[in-house]
mmCIF file as Biopython writes it, N, C-alpha, C and O atoms, coordinates in Angstrom:
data_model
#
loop_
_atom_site.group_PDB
_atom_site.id
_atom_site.type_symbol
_atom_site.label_atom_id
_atom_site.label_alt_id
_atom_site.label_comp_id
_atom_site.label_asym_id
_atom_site.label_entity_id
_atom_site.label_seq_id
_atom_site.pdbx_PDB_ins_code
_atom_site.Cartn_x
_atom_site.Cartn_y
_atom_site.Cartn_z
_atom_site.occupancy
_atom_site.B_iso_or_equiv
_atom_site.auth_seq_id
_atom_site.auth_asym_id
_atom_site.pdbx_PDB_model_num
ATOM 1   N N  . UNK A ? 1  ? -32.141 5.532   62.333 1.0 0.0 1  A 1 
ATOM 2   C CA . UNK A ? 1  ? -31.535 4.708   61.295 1.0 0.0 1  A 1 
ATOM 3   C C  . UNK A ? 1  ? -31.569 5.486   59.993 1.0 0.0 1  A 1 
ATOM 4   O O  . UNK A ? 1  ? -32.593 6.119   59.732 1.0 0.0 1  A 1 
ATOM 5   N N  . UNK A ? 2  ? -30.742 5.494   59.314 1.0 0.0 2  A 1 
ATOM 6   C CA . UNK A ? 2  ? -30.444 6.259   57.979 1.0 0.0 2  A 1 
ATOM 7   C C  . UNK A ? 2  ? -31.050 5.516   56.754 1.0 0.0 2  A 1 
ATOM 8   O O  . UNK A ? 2  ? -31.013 4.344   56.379 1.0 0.0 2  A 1 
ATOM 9   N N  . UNK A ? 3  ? -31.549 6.509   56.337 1.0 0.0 3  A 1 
ATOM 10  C CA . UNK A ? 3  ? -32.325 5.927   55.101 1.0 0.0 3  A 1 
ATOM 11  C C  . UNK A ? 3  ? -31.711 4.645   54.177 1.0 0.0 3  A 1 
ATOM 12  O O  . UNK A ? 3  ? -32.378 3.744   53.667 1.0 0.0 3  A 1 
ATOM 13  N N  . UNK A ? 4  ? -29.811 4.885   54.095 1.0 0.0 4  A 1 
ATOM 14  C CA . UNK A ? 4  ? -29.409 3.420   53.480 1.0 0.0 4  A 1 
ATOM 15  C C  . UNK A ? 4  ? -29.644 2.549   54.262 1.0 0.0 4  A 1 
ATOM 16  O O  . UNK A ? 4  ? -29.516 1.500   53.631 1.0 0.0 4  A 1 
ATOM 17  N N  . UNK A ? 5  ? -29.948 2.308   55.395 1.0 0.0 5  A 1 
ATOM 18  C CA . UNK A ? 5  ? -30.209 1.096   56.364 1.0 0.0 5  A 1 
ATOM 19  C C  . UNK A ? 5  ? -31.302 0.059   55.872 1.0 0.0 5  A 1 
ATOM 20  O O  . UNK A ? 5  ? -31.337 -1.141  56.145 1.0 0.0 5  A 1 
ATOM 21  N N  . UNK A ? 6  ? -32.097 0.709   55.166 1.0 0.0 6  A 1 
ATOM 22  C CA . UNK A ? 6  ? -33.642 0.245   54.810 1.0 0.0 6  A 1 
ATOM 23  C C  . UNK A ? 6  ? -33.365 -0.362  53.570 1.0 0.0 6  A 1 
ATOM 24  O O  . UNK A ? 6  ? -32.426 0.093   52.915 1.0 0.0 6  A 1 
ATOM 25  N N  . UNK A ? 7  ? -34.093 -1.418  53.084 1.0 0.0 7  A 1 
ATOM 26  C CA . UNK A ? 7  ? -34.319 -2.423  51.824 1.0 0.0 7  A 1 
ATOM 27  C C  . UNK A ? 7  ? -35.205 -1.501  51.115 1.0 0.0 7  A 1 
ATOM 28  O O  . UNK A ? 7  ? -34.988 -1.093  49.974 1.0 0.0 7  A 1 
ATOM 29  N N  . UNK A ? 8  ? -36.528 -1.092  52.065 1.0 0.0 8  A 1 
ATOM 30  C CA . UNK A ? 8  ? -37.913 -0.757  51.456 1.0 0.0 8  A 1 
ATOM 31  C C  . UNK A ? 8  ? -37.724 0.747   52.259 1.0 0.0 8  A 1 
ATOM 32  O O  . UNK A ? 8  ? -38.322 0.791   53.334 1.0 0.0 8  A 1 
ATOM 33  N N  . UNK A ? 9  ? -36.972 1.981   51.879 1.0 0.0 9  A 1 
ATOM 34  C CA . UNK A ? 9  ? -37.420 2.994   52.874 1.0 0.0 9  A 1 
ATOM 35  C C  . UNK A ? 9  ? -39.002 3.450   52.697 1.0 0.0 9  A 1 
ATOM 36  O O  . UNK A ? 9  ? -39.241 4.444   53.382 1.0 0.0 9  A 1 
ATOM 37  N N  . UNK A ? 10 ? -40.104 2.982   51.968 1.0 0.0 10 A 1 
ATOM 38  C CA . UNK A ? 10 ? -41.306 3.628   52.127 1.0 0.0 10 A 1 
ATOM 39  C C  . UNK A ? 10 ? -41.966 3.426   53.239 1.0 0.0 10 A 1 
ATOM 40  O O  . UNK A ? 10 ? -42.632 4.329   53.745 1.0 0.0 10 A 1 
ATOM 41  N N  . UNK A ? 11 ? -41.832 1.706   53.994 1.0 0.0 11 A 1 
ATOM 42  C CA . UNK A ? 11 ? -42.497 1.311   54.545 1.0 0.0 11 A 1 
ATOM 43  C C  . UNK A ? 11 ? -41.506 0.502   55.708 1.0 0.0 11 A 1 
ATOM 44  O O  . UNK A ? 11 ? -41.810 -0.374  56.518 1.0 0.0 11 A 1 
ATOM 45  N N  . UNK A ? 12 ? -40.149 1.201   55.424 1.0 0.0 12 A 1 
ATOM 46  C CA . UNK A ? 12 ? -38.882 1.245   56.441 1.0 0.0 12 A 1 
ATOM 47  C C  . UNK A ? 12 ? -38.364 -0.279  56.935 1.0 0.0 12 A 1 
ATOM 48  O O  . UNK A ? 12 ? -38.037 -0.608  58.075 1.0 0.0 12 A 1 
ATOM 49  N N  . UNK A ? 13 ? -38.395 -1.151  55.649 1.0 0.0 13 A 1 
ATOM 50  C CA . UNK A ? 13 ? -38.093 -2.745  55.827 1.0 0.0 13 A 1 
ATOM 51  C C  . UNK A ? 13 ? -36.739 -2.654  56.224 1.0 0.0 13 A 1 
ATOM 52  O O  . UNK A ? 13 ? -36.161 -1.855  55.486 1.0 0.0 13 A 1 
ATOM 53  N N  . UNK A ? 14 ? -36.151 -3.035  56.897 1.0 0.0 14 A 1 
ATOM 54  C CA . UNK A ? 14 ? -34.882 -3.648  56.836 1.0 0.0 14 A 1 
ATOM 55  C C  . UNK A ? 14 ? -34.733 -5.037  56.640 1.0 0.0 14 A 1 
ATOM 56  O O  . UNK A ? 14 ? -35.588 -5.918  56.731 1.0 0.0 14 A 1 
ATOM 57  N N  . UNK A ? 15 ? -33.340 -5.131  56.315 1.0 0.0 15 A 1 
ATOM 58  C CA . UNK A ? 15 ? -32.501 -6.474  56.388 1.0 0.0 15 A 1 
ATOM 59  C C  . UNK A ? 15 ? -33.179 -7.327  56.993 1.0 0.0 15 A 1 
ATOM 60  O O  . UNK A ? 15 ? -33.881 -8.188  56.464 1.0 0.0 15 A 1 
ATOM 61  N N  . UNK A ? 16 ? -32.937 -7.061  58.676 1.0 0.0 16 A 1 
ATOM 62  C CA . UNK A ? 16 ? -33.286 -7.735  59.895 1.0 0.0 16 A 1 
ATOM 63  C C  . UNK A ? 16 ? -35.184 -8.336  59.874 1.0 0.0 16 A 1 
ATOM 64  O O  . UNK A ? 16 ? -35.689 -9.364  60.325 1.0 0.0 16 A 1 
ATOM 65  N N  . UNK A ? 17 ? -35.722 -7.291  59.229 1.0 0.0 17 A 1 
ATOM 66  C CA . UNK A ? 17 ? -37.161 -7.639  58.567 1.0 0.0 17 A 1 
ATOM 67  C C  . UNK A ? 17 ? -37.107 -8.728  57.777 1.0 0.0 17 A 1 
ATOM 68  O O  . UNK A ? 17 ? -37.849 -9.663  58.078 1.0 0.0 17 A 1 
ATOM 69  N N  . UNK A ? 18 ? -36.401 -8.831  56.832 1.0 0.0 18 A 1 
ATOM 70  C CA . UNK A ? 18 ? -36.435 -9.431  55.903 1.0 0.0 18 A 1 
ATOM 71  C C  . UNK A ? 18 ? -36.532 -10.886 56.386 1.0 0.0 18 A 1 
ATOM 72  O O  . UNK A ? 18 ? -37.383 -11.760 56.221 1.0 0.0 18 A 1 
ATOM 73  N N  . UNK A ? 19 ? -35.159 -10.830 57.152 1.0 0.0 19 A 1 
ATOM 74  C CA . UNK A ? 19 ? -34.463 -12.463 58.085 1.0 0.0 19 A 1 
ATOM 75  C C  . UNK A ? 19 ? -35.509 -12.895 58.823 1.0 0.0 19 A 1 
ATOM 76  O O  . UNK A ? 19 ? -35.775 -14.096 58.864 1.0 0.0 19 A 1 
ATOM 77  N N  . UNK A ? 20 ? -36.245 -11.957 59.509 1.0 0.0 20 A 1 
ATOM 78  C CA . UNK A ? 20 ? -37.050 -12.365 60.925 1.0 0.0 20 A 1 
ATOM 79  C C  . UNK A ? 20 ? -38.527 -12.507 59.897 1.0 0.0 20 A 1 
ATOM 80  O O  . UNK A ? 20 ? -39.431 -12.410 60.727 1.0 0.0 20 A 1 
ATOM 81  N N  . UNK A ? 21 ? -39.062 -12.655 58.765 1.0 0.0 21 A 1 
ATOM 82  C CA . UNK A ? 21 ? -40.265 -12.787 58.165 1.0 0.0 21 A 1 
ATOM 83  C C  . UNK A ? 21 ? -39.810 -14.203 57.859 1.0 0.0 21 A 1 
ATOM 84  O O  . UNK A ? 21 ? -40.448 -15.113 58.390 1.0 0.0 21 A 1 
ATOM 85  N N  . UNK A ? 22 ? -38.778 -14.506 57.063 1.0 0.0 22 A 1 
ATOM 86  C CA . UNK A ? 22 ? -38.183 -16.063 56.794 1.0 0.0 22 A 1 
ATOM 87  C C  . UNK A ? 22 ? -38.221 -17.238 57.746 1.0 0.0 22 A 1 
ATOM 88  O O  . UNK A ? 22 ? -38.642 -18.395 57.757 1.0 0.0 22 A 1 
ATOM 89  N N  . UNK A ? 23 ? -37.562 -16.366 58.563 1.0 0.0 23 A 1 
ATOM 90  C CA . UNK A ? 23 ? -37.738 -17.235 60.169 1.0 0.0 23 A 1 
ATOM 91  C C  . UNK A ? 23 ? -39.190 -17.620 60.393 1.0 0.0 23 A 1 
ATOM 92  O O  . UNK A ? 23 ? -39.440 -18.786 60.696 1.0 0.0 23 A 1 
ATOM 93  N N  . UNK A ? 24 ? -40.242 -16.658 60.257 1.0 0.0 24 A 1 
ATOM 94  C CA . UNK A ? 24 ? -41.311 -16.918 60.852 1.0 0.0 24 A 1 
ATOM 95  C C  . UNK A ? 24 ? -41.905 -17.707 59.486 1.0 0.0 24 A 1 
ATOM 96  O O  . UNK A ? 24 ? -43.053 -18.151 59.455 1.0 0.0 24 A 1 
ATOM 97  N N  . UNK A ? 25 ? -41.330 -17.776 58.800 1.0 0.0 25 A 1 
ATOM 98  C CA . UNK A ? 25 ? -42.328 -19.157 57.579 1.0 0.0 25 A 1 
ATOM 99  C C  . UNK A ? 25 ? -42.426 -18.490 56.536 1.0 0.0 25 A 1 
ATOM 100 O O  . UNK A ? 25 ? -43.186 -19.010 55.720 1.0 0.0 25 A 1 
ATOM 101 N N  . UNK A ? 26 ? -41.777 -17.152 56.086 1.0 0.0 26 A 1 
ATOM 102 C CA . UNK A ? 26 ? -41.731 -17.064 54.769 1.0 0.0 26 A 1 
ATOM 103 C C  . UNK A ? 26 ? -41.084 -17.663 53.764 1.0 0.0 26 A 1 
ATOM 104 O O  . UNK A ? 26 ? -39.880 -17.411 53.819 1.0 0.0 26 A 1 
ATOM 105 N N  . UNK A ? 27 ? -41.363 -18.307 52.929 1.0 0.0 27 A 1 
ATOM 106 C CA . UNK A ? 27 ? -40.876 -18.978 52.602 1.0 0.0 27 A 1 
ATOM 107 C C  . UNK A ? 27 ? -40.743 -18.810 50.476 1.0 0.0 27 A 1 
ATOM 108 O O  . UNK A ? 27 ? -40.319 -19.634 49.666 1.0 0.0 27 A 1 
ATOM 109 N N  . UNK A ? 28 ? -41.302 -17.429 50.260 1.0 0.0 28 A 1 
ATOM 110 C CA . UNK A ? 28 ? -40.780 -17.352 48.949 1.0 0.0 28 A 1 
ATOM 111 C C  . UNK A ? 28 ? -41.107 -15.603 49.057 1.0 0.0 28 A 1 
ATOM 112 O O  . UNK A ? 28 ? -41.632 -15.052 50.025 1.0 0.0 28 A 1 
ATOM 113 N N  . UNK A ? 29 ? -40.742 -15.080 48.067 1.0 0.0 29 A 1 
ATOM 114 C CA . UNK A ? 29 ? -41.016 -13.203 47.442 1.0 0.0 29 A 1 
ATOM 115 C C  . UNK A ? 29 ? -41.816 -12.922 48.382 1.0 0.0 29 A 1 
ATOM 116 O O  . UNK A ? 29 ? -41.767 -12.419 49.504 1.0 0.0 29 A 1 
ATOM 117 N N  . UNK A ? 30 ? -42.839 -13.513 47.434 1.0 0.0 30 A 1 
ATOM 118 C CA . UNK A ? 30 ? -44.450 -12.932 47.829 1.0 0.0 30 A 1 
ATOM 119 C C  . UNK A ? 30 ? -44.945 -12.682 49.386 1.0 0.0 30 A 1 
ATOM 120 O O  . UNK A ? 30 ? -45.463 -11.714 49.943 1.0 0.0 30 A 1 
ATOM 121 N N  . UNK A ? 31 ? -44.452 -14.316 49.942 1.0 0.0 31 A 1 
ATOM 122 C CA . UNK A ? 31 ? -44.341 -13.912 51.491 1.0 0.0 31 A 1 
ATOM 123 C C  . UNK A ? 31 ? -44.205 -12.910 52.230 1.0 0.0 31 A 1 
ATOM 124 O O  . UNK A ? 31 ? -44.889 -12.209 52.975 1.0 0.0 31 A 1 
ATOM 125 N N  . UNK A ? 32 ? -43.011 -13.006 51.807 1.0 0.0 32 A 1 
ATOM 126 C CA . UNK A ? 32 ? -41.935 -11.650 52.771 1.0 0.0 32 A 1 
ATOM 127 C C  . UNK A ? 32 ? -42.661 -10.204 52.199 1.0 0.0 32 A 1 
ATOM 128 O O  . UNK A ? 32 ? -42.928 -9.290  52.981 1.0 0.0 32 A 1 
ATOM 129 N N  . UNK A ? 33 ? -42.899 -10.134 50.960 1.0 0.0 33 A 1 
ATOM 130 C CA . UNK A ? 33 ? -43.535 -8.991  51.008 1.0 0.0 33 A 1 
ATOM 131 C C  . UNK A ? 33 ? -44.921 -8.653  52.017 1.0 0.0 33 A 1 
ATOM 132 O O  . UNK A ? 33 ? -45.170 -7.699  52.754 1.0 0.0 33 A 1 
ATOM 133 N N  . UNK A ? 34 ? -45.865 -10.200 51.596 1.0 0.0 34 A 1 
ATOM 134 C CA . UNK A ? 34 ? -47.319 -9.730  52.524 1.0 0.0 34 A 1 
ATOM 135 C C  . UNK A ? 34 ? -46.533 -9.465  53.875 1.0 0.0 34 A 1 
ATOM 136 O O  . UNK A ? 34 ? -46.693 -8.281  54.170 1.0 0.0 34 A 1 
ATOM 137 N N  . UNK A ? 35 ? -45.732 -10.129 54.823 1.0 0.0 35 A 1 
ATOM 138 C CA . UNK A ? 35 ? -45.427 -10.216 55.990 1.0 0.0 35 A 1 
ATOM 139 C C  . UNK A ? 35 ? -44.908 -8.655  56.220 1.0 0.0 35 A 1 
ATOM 140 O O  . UNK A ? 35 ? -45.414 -8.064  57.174 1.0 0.0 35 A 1 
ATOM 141 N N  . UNK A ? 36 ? -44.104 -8.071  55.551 1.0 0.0 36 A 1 
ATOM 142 C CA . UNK A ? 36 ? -42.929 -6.419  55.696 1.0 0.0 36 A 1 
ATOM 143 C C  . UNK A ? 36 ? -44.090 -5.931  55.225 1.0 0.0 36 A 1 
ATOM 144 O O  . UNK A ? 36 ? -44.930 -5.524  56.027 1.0 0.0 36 A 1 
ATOM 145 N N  . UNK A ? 37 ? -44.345 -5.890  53.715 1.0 0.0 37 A 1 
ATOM 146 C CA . UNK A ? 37 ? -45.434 -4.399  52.856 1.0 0.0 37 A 1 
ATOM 147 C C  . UNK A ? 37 ? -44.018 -4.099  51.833 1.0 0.0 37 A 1 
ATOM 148 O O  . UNK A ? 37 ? -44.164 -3.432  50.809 1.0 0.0 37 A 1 
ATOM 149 N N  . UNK A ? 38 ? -42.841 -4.580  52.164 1.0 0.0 38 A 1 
ATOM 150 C CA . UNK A ? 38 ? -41.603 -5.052  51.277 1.0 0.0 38 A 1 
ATOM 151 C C  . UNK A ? 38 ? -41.998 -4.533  49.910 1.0 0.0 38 A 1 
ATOM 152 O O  . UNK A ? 38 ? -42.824 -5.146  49.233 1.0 0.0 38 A 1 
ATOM 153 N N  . UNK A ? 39 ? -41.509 -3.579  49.550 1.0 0.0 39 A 1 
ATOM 154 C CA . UNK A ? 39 ? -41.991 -3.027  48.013 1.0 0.0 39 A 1 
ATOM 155 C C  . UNK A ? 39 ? -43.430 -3.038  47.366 1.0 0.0 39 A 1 
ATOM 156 O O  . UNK A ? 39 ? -43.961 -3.347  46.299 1.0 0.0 39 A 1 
ATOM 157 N N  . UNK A ? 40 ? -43.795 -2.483  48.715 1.0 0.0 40 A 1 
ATOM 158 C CA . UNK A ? 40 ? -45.216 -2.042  48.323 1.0 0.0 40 A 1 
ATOM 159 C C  . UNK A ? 40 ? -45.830 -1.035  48.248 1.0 0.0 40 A 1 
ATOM 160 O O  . UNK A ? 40 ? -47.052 -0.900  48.170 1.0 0.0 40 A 1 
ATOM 161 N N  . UNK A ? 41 ? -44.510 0.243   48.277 1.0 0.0 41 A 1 
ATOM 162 C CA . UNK A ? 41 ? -44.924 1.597   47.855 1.0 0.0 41 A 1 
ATOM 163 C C  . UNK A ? 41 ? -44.375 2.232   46.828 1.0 0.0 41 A 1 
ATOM 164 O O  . UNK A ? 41 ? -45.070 2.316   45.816 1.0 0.0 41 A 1 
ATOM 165 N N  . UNK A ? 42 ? -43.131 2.784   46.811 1.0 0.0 42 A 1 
ATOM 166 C CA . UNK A ? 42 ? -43.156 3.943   45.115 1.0 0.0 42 A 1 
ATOM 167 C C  . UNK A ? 42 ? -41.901 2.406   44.358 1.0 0.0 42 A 1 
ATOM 168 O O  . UNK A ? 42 ? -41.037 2.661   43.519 1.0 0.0 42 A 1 
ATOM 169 N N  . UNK A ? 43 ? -42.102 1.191   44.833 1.0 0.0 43 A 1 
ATOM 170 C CA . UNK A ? 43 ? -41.432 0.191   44.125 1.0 0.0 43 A 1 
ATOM 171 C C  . UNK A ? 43 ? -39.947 0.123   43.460 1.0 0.0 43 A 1 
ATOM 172 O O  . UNK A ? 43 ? -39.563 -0.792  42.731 1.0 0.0 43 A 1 
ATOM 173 N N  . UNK A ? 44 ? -39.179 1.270   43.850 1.0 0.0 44 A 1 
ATOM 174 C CA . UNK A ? 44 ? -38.026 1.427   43.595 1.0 0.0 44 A 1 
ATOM 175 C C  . UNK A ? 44 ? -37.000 0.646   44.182 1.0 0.0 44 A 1 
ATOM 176 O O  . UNK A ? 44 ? -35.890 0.531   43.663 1.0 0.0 44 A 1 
ATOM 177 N N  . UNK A ? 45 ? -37.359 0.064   45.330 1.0 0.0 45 A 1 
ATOM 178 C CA . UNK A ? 45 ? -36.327 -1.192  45.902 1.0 0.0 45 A 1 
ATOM 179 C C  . UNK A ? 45 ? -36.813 -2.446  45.053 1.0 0.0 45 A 1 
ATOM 180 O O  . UNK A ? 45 ? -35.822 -3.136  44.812 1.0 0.0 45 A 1 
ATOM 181 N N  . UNK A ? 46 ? -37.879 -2.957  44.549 1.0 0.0 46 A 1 
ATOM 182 C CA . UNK A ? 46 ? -38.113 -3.974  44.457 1.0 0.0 46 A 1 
ATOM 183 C C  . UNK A ? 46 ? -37.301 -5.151  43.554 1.0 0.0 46 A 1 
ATOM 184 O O  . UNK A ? 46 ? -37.486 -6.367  43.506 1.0 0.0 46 A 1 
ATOM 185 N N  . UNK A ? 47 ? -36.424 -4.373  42.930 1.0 0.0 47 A 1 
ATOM 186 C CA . UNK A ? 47 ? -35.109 -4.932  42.436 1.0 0.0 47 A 1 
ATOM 187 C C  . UNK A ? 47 ? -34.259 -6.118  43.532 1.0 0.0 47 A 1 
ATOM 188 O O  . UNK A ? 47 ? -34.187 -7.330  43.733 1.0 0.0 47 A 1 
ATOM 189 N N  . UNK A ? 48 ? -33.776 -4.968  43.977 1.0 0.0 48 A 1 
ATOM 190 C CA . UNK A ? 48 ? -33.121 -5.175  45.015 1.0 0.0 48 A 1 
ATOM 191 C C  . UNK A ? 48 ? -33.241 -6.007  46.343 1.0 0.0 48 A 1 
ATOM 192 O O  . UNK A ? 48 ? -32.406 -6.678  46.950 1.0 0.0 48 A 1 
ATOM 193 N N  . UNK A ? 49 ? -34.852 -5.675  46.640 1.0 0.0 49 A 1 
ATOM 194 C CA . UNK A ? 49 ? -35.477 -6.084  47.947 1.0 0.0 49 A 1 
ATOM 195 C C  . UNK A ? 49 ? -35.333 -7.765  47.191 1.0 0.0 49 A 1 
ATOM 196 O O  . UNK A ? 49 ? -34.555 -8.606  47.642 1.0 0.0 49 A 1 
ATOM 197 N N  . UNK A ? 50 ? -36.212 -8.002  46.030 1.0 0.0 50 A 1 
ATOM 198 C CA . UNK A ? 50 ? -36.578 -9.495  45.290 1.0 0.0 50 A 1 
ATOM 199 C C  . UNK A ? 50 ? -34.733 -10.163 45.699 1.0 0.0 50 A 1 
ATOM 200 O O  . UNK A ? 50 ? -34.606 -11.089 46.499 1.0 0.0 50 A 1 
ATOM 201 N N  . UNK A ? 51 ? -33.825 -9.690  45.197 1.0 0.0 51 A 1 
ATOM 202 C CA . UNK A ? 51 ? -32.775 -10.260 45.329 1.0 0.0 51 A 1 
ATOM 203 C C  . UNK A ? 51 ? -32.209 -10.820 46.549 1.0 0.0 51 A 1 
ATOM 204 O O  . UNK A ? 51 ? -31.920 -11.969 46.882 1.0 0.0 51 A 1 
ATOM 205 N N  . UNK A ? 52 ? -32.129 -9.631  47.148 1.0 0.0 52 A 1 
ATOM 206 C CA . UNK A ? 52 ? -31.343 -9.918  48.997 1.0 0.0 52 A 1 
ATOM 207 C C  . UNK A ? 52 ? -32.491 -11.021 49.260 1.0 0.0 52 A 1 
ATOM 208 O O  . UNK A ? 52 ? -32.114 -12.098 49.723 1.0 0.0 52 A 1 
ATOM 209 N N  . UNK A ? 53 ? -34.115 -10.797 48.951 1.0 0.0 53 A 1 
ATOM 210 C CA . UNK A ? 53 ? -34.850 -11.700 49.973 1.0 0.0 53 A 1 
ATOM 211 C C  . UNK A ? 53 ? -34.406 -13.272 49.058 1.0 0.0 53 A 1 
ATOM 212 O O  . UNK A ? 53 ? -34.308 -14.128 49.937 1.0 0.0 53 A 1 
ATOM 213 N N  . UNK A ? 54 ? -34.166 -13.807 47.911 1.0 0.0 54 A 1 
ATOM 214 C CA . UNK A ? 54 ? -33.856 -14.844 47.443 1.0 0.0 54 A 1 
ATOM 215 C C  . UNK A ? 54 ? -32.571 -14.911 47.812 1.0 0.0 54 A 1 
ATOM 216 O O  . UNK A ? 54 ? -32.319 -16.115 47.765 1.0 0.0 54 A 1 
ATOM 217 N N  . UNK A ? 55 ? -31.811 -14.462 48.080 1.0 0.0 55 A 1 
ATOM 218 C CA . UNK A ? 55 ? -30.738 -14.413 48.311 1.0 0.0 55 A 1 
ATOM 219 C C  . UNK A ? 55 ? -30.406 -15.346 50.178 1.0 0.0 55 A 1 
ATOM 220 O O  . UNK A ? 55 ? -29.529 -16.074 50.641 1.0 0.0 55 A 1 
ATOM 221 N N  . UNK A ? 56 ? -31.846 -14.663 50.735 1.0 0.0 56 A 1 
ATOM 222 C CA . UNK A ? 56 ? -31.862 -15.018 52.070 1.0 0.0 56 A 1 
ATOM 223 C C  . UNK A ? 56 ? -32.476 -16.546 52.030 1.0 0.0 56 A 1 
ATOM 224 O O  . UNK A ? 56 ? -32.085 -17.307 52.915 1.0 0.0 56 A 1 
ATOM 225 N N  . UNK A ? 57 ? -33.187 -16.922 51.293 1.0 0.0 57 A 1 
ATOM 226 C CA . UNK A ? 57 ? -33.835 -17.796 50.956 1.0 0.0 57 A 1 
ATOM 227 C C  . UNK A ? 57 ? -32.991 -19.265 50.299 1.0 0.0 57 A 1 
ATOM 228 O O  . UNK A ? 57 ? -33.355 -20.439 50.234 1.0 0.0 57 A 1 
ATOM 229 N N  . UNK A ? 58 ? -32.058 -18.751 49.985 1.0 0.0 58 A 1 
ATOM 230 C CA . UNK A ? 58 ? -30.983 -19.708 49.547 1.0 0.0 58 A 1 
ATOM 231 C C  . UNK A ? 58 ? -31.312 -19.909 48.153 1.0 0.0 58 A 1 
ATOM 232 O O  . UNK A ? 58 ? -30.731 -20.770 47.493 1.0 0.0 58 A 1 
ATOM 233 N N  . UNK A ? 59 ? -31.957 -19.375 47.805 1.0 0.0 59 A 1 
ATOM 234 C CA . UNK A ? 59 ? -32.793 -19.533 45.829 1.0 0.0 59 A 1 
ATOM 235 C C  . UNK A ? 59 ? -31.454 -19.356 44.809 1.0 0.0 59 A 1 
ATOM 236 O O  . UNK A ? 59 ? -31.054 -20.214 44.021 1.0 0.0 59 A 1 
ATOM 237 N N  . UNK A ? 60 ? -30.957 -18.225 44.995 1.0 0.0 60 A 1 
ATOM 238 C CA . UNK A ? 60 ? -29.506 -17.741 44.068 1.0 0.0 60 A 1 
ATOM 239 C C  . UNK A ? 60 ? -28.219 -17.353 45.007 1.0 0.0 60 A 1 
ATOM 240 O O  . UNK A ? 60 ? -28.117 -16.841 46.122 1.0 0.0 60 A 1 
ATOM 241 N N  . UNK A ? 61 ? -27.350 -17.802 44.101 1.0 0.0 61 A 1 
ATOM 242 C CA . UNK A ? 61 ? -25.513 -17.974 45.079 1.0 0.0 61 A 1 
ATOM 243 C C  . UNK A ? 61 ? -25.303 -16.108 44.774 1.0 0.0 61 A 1 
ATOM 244 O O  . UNK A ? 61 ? -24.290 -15.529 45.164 1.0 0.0 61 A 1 
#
């Protein structure tokens, strides 16, 4: 998988990570991060990662 594939390439989150942490009861940021590690290394997605995962969350249109 190519490095754009990844949300978090430090700790190699994808999308599909993201969806399948929600599914299992994440249910805000913070979650999904403890559940992935989701922008928990050089923090350069965490823009991004925070968005798509509210985004998945139904929080913002």
């Amino acid at each position: 998988m190519g490095k754009d594939k990844y949300i978090c390439p430090c700790f190699k989150v994808t999308k599909d990570d993201i969806k399948k942490a929600i599914e299992e009861g994440a249910d805000s940021f913070k979650k999904v991060k403890k559940a992935t590690h989701l922008a928990a290394g050089c923090g350069h997605c965490k823009c991004k990662a925070k968005k798509y995962t509210k985004k998945r969350l139904g929080k913002i249109k």
